[in-house]
N, C-alpha and C positions, 0 to 999 in steps of 0.2 A: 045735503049740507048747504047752509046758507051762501051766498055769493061771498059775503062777508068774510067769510070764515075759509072759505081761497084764496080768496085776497091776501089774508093775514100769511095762511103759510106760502104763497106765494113770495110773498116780501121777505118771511125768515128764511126761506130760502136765497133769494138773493144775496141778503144780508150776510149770509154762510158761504158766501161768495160761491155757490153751486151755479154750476148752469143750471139756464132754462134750455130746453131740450121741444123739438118740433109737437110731440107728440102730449107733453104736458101745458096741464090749465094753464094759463097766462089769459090777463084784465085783455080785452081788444083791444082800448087805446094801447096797449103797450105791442100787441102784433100789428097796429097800423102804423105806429112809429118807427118801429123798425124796418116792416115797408118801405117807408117813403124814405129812409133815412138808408139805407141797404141799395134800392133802386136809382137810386140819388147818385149814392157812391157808383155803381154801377154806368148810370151811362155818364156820368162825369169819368170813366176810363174809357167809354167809348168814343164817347167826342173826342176826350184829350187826343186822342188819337191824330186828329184832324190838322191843329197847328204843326206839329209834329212832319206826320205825313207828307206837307206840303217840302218838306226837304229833302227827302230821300234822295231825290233826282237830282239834285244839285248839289249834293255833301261836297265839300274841295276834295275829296282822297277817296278810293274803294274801301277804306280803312275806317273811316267815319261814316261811312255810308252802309258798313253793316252794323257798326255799331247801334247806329240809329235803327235799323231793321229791326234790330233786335230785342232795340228798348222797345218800339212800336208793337212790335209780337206781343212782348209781355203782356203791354198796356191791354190787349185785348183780350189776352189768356185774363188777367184780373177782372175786366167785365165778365166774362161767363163764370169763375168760383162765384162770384158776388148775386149775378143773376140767378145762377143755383140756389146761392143762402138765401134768397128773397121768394123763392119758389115754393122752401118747405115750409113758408108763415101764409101759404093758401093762394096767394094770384100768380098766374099763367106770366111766363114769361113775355106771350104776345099781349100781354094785358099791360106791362109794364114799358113792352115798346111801344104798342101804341100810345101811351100816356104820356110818352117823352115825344112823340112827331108828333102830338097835336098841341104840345107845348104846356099841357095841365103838369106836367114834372117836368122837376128842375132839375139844372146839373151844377156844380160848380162855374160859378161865374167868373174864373180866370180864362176859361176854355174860348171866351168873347171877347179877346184880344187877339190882335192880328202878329201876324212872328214874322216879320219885316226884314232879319238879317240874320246869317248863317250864326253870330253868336248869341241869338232868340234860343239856339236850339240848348245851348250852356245855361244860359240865364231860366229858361225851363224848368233843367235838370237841377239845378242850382237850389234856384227857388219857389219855385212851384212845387219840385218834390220834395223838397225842403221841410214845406211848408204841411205839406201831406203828412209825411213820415210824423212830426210832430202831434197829428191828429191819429195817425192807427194806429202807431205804436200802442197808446191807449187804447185801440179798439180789440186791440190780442186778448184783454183780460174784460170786455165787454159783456154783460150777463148771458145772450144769446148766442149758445153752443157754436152752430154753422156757421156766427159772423166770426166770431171772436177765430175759430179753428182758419178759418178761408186769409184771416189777417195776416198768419204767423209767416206763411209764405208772400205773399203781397209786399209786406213790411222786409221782407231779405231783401226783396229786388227793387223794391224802393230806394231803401238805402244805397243799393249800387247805381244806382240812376244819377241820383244826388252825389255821389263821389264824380260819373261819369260828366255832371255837367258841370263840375268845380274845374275837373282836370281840365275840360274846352275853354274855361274863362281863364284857367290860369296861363295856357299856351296863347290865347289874346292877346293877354295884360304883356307879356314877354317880347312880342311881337311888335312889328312895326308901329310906328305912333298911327297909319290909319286902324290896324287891328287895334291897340289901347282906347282907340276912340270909339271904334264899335261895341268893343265891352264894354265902356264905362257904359256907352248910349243906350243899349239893351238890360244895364241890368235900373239905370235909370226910367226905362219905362214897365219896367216886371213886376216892379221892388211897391211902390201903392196898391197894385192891384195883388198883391201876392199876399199882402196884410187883408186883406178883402174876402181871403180866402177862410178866415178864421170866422166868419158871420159875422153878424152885427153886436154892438156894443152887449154885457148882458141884461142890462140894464131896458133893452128891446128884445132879446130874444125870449119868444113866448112858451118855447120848450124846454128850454135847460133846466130850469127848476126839477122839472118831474122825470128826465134824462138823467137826472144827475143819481136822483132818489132812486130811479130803476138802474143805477150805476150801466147803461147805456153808455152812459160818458163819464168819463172820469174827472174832467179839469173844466173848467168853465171856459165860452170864447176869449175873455181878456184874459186868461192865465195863460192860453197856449198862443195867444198875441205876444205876449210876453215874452215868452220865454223861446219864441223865434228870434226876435230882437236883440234878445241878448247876446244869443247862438250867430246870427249872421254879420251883425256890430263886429263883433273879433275877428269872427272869419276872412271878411273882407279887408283887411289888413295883409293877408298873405300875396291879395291880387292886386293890391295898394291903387286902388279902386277908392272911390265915396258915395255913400248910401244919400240919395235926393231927398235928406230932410236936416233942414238946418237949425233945426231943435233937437236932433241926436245926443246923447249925453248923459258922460255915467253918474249916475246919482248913489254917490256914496253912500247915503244915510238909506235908500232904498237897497242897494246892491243889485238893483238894476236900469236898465237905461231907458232915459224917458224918451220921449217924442214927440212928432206933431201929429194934428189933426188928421182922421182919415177923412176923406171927401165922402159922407156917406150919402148926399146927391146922387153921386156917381154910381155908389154901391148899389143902392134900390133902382137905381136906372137898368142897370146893368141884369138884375135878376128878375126886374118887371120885361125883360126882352126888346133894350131898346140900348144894348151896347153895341161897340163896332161891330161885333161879327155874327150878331144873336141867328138874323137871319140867314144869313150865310148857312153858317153851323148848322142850323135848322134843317135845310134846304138839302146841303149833301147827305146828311146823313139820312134823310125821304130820299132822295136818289139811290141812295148805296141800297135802300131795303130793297127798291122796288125793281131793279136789276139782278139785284140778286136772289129774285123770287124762284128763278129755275134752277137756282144751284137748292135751294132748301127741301121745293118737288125731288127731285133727281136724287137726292139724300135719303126724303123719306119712301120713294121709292126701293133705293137699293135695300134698305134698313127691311123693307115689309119682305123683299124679294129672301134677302139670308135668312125672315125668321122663317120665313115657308119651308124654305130648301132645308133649312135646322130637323124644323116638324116633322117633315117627310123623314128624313136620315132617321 
């Protein structure tokens, strides 16, 4: 059968909203998108890790200090489902880490900001996973079986994240005027680069078109820009807080709220590896591989020694 003629029902099948499934024909660009886009997501939860992590030790309470544990756990349980989905579209997981420590893959470029004060850890949850959740929720009904299946879970605890780091900015806002001054401070430094997190205008984005077509993605970047903005414009009212943009503003005839400029200087700065904390992040997480090479020996060790001992029995 002609390639052509794959293609075709490849597409009536997506079209039928079917999964594509590991083991069926799919165009290559369409298993290297989801690659990079899969592997992407992926260690953008392993990094995330990092800002995060930097507080465990310092949480104010035992109380907030598991919570944080336990968001942190998550974050790393959703790198490995993710690392799994990326596995059955044919490259090695070491193929994927090694192309994120030499810096050829990217992660989310919010992960390259520094989390300066204990309510970083709110304004995170807040907005960062906020910001997230607006993009998987989408990705539950995304063409590719293992991603979409690996989201549905990801997207519960997301969501709780996002509740979890509303409730730490709302106990701020209530708190002494230096706590009200740290949350407004923190979610004023979150809040541009958390808009950052939706990619660039689409107008530049050189994938969406053909994402959108292989319904990979459901909503274009300025739609789910959007419709963040709408969602945290209100919300922020509860914490009686102000979002750092003085062009905020509901536009009636639109029925949604306009804005200012994103710095997108900053944005390409930031994803060309030349943000606060690129190298940082870089850096620890080559450290964290290469320490922990005797725990992964020692694993694949024990692993070879049970299927021997299986064998024998």
């Amino acid at each position: 059968m002609p390639v052509q003629d794959f293609e075709q029902l490849f597409q009536q099948k997506i079209d039928a909203e079917d999964k594509i499934e590991p083991k069926d024909w799919m165009p290559e660009a369409y298993r290297k998108t989801n690659i990079r886009q899969i592997s992407q997501h992926a260690h953008s939860e392993i990094v995330g890790m990092l800002p995060e992590g930097n507080w465990i030790s310092r949480a104010p309470s035992l109380k907030r200090k598991a919570i944080l544990i336990a968001k942190v756990q998550d974050e790393a349980g959703h790198g490995l489902y993710l690392y799994s989905a990326a596995e059955t579209l044919g490259m090695s997981r070491d193929e994927m880490i090694n192309d994120l420590h030499s810096g050829k893959a990217k992660y989310s470029s919010i992960f390259n900001y520094p989390s300066l004060t204990w309510a970083d850890m709110g304004a995170i949850g807040w907005l960062v996973d906020g910001a997230a959740i607006l993009n998987q929720v989408m990705l539950c009904r995304t063409s590719y079986g293992p991603y979409a299946r690996a989201m549905v879970r990801i997207c519960k605890e997301e969501s709780f994240h996002q509740r979890q780091g509303f409730e730490t900015l709302l106990v701020l806002s209530r708190g002494t005027d230096e706590q009200k001054a740290m949350c407004q401070d923190s979610i004023n430094r979150w809040w541009w680069p958390s808009l950052m997190m939706f990619g660039p205008k689409d107008s530049e984005s050189t994938n969406s078109d053909q994402s959108m077509k292989w319904k990979i993605k459901r909503k274009t970047n300025d739609e789910l820009r959007q419709n963040f903005i709408d969602m945290i414009a209100e919300q922020i009212k509860v914490l009686g807080m102000t979002l750092p943009d003085e062009k905020l503003k509901w536009n009636e005839e639109k029925k949604h709220y306009d804005f200012g400029e994103i710095n997108w200087d900053e944005f390409w700065a930031v994803v060309k590896g030349n943000g606060p904390c690129n190298k940082q992040r870089l850096a620890a997480r080559r450290k964290a591989h290469e320490e922990g090479q005797w725990v992964r020996e020692a694993a694949m060790a024990f692993a070879e020694k049970r299927k021997l001992k299986t064998k024998a029995a």
